[in-house]
N, C-alpha and C positions, 0 to 999 in steps of 0.2 A: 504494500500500500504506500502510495505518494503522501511524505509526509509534508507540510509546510511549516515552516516553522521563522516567527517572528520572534526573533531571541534579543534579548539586552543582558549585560552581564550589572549587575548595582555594586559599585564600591561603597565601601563603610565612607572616607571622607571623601564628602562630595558627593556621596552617590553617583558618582562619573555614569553616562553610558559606554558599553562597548556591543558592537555587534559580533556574535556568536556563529560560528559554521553548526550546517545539521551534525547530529552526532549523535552515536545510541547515548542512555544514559551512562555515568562511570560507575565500573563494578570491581574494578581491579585499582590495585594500590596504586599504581603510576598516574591512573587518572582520577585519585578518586579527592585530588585537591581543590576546596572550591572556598567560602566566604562565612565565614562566622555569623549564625543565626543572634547568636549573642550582641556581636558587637555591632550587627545593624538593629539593635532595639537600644543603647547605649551612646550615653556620652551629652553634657551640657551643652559644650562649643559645637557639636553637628545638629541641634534642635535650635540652634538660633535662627530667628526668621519665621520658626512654623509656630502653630496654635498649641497651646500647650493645655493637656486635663492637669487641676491643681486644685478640683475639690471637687463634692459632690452638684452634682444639677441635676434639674430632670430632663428625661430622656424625651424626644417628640417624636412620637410615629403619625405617620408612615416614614418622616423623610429621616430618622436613623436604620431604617434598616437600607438605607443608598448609601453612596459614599463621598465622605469628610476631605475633600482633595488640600483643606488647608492644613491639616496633620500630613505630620511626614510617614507614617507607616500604619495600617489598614489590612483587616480580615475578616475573610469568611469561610469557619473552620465545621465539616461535617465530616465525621467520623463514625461508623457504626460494626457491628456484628447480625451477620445473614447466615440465615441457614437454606439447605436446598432440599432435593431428596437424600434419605437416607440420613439425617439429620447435618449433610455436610459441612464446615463452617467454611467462611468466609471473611475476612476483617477485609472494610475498604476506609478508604480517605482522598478527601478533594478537597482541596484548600486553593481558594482565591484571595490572595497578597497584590496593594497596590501599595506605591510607593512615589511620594513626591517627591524629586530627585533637586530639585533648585525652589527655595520659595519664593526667590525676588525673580523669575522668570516668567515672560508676559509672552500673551500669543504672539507668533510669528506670522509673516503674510503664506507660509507654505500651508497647506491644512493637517501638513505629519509635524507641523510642531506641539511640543505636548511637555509637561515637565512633571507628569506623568507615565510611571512605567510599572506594568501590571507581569506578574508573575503567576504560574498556577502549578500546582501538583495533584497528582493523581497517582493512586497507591492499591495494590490488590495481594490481600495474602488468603494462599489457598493452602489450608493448613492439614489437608489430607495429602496432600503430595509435597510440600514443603515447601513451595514453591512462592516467592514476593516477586510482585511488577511495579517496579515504579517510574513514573515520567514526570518530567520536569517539561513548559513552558513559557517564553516572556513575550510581552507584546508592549507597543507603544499604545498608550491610553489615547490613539486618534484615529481617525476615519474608520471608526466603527470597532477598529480588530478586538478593545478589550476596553469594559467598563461595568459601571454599579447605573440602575434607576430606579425610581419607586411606578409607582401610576400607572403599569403592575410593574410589581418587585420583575427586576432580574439582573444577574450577575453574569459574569462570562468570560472568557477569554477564548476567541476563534467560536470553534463550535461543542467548546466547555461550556455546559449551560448550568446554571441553578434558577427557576421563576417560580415566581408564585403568584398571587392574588393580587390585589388592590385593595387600599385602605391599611387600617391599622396591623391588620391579623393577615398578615401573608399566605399561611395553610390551607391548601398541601401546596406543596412544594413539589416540584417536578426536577430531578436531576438527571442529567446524561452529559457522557462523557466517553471519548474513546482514542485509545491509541496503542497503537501495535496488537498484542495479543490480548489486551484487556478492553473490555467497553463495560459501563453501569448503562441502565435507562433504570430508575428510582420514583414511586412516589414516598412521598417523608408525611405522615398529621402528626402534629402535635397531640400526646396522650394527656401532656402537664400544658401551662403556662410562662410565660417566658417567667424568666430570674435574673434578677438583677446580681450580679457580684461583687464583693466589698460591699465598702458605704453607700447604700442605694445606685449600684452603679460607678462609683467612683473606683479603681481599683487600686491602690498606692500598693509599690512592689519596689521604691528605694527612699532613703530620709527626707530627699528636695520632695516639695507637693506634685513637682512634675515631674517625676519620677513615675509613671501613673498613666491609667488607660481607662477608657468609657468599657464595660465589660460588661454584655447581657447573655443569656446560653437558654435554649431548648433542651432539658436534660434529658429528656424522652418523646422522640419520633419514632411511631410506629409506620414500617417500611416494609413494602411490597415491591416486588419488579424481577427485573431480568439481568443477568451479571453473564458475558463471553469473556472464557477462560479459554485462550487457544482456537481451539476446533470446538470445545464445547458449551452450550448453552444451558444455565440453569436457570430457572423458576426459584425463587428466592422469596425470604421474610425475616423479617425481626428487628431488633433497635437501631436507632442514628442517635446522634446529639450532635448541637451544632452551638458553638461559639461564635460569638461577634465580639468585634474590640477592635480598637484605636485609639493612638496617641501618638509622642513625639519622641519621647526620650523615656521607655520604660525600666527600663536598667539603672545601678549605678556603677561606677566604675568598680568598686567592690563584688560586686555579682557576678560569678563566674559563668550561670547556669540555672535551669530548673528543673527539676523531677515534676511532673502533672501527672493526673489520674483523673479520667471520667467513669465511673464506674455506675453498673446500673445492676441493682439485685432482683432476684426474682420475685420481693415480697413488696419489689413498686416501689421501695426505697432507692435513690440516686444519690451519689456523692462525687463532688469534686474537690480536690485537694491539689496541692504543687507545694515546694522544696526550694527555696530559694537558696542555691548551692554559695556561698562567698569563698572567693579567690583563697582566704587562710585557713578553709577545712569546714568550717562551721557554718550553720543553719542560718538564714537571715529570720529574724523574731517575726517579719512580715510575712514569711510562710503563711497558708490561712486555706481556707478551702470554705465549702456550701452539704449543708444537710438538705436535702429536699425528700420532704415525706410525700406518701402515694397520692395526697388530696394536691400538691402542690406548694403546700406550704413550704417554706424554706428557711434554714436557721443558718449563720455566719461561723464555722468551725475557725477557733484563732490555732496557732501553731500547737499550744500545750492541751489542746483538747486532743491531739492525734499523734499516735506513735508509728513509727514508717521505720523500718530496718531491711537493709539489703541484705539477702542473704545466697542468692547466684548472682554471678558475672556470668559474661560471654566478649570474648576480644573479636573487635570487627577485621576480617580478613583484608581489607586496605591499610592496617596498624592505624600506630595511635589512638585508638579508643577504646577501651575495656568499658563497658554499658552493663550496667544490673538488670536483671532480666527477671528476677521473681526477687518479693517482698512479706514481708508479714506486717500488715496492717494493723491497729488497734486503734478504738475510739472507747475508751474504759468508761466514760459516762454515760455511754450508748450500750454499754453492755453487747460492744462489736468486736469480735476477732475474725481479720480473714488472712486468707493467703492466696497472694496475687501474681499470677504468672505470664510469663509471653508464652501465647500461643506456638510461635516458631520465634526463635531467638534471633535470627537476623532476619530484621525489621529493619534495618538502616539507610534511609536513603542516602546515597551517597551521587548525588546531580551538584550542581553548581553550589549549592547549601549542603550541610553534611549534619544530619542529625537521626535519630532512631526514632520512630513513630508507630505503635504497633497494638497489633489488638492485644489483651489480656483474657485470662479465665480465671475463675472467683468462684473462692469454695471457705466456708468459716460457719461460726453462728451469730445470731444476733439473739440476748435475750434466752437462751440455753436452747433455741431453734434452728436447726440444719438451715444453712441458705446458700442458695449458687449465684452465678450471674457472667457477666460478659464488661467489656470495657477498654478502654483504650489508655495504654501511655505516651509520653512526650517527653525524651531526655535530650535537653541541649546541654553544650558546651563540655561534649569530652572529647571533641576532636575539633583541634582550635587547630 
């Protein structure tokens, strides 16, 4: 299949563009150097110029679920676990990244001027053969190739779609995507109501106020559709969850990284949590995560509410990064212990960005009751 492919490379300063030759994704250590996830969410002196989040506000739908082009960096994160026949599993992921690369840069008379540049990935792990796809995308955010709108919702890059409704309440959601040997077509409803994260929304993740991100999440879509794996086609079902977020400067220089977890139990319980790794070993205090019980209600987990221990590694076959691959969980005033694992331990994409992103499986009790579940993690900054 003829691919096209509208590539920019983002540098941390300046966000420079460069154009890109086609090319499979890197899976091998000589190619597999690309751009610190970390250090494009970091640093005071590169957020100068853009909008900065430095407290709580309220959120306005429909036009937050578009995109904030005066922030320099912007997502829309859907991640779930599918089953097919034979109860086969599936973890995917599609993430639409925009990034504005200049903020004192005004249109030009060409119509490809843009100081907007849109990113995308697409992720598939098939966990009965062992097998993870992952693809990287970038597009300039002009003459159509990639952007956000509300009036109805859609997101996209080329013919990467996410749409939904018009008005406040986007649901369902329509997703498709395809390249190389993977394609999704998806519908996603929402089972809960959206959730706010942090401070009504506000999320602070380093000491300065603008250290911080506008941060809402769907912790449960239920998803039906059709998922090509190779030559084959399966008939698919089961959860998504989808993050939103933006800001400017979410990191501090001290922050090396994050550990994340969306996790979703079979008793309708959701939880999100993350690890804010610091450069000298230690936990940043602003760790925090989200209880969300099955009505939808939602309560603010802070760090000392939640015990997180590594207890596998697995070293990525490009070196430099040794990634934890199972945990044991505990929330002791939740009367919660689980234990949380990769489904297939290399999960790593390794494209122009180099980070580990992967479904998990969930087994513990809550309450002195058996409970299982499905979930995804997010480990940045072990291969800088």
């Amino acid at each position: 299949m003829r691919r096209r492919w509208w590539v920019l490379l983002v540098v941390l300063v300046g966000l420079l563009l460069f154009l890109l030759w086609p090319r499979e994704p890197a899976r091998d250590a000589d190619q597999a150097d690309g751009f610190s996830v970390v250090d494009m969410l970091t640093g005071e002196q590169a957020a100068e110029g853009y909008a900065r989040v430095t407290g709580p506000e309220s959120l306005n739908f429909p036009e937050d679920h578009g995109a904030h082009p005066e922030y320099r960096h912007e997502w829309w994160y859907v991640t779930g676990n599918l089953h097919g026949e034979g109860n086969r599993h599936f973890g995917y992921q599609i993430t639409f990244f925009r990034f504005n690369v200049d903020p004192e840069a005004t249109d030009g008379e060409s119509a490809w001027s843009t100081n907007q540049v849109w990113m995308a990935h697409l992720a598939l792990t098939d966990s009965e053969t062992g097998r993870y796809f992952h693809h990287e995308r970038f597009a300039r955010g002009a003459v159509g190739l990639a952007g956000a709108e509300v009036e109805p919702f859609r997101v996209w890059l080329e013919d990467w779609r996410l749409e939904g409704q018009e008005g406040d309440d986007i649901m369902p959601l329509q997703l498709t995507a395809s390249e190389g040997d993977v394609a999704v077509s998806l519908t996603l409803e929402a089972a809960k109501p959206l959730v706010l994260q942090g401070d009504r929304g506000y999320s602070q993740k380093g000491p300065e106020p603008g250290n911080a991100s506008r941060y809402f999440s769907y912790t449960r879509l239920r998803t039906a559709g059709e998922l090509r794996v190779g030559g084959e086609t399966f008939q698919v079902q089961g959860l998504s969850w989808m993050d939103r977020e933006w800001g400017s400067s979410v990191l501090s220089e001290a922050q090396r990284g994050w550990d994340w977890f969306s996790l979703q139990l079979d008793d309708g319980v959701d939880i999100m949590f993350y690890t804010l790794r610091l450069r000298d070993g230690d936990v940043d205090p602003r760790s925090k995560g989200l209880w969300v019980e099955q009505d939808g209600s939602y309560t603010v987990l802070l760090r000392e509410a939640v015990e997180l221990e590594a207890v596998r590694h697995w070293d990525s076959p490009a070196g430099d990064a040794r990634y934890p691959v199972a945990w044991h969980l505990r929330v002791p005033e939740r009367d919660l212990a689980l234990e949380v694992e990769a489904t297939l331990d290399d999960q790593e994409l390794r494209t122009g960005f180099r980070y580990w992103e992967g479904a998990v499986r969930i087994r513990g009790e809550r309450e002195g009751t058996p409970v299982r579940g499905h979930g995804y993690a997010e480990l940045t900054g072990y291969a800088d």
